[in-house]
N, C-alpha and C positions, 0 to 999 in steps of 0.2 A: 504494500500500500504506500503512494505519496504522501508527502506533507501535503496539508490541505491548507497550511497558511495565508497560502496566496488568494484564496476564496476571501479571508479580514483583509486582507492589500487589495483590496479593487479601485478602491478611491486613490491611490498610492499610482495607479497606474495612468490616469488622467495625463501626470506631470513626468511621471515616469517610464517608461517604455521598456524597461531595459528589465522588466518583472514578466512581460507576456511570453519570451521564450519557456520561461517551466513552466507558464499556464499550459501552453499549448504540447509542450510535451507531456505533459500528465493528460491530457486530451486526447493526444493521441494512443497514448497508452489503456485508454478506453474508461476511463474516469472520468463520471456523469456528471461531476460536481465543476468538474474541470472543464466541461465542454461545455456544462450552462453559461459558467464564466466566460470562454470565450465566445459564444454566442452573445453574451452581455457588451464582454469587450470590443466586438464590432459593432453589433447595434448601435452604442453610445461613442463611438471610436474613443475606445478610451486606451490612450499609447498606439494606437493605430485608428490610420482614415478608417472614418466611417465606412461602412462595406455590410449593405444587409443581405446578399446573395448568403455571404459568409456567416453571417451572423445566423440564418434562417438553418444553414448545412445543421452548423455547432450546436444548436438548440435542437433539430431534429435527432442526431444522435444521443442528445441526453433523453428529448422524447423516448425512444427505441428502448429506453433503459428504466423507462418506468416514472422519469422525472414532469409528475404534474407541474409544479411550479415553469419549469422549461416549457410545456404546453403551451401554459399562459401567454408567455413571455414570446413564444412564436408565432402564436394566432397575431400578436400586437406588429412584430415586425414584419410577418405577412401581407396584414392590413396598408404600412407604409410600401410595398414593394411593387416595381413597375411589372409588367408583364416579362421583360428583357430579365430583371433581377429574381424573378423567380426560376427562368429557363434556366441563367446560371447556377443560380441554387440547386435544380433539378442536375444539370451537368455533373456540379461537384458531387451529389449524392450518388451518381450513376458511376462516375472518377472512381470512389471509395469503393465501388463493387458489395455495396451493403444486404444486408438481409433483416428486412424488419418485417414484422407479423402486425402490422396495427389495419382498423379500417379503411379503406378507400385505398390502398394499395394498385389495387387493379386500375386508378384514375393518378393518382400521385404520386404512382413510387413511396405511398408510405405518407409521403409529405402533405399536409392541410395547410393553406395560406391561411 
């Protein structure tokens, strides 16, 4: 298991940038807590340009992992996302070669705007 500290440094990361590489490597190492964060940390580009294609992937993989709060948080930056920003969205989900069991699968890939 990772440290989860960097979940209390998210505000730390606004000004700081140089905290998102462990994010994302605990993220990618398949830690839900880690990929809400960076789904957070794009949405609000916080140490990184905003980027909700991104923000939309990171928050779906926490979805996949059972994380309501993530849900929440994906429906909102769905709702901000162009039609362009969700096909990359979809891109990167399809990139990651994923396998999620949720509703609407057979229309989203898994993914709900």
């Amino acid at each position: 298991m990772h440290d989860t500290r960097y979940l209390k440094d998210l505000i730390l990361l606004r000004n700081d940038p140089s905290k998102v590489p462990a994010v994302r490597e605990a993220a990618l190492c398949g830690e839900a807590d880690a990929q809400f964060a960076m789904g957070l940390i794009y949405a609000e580009g916080r140490g990184v340009p905003e980027d909700l294609a991104q923000a939309h992937y990171w928050l779906s993989l926490a979805v996949a992992q059972g994380d309501k709060e993530a849900e929440r948080l994906r429906a909102r930056v769905g709702a901000r996302m162009t039609d362009d920003e969700y096909a990359a969205a979809k891109r990167l989900r399809e990139g990651a070669n994923l396998s999620i069991t949720a509703e609407g699968d057979a229309d989203h890939g898994g993914m709900d705007r």
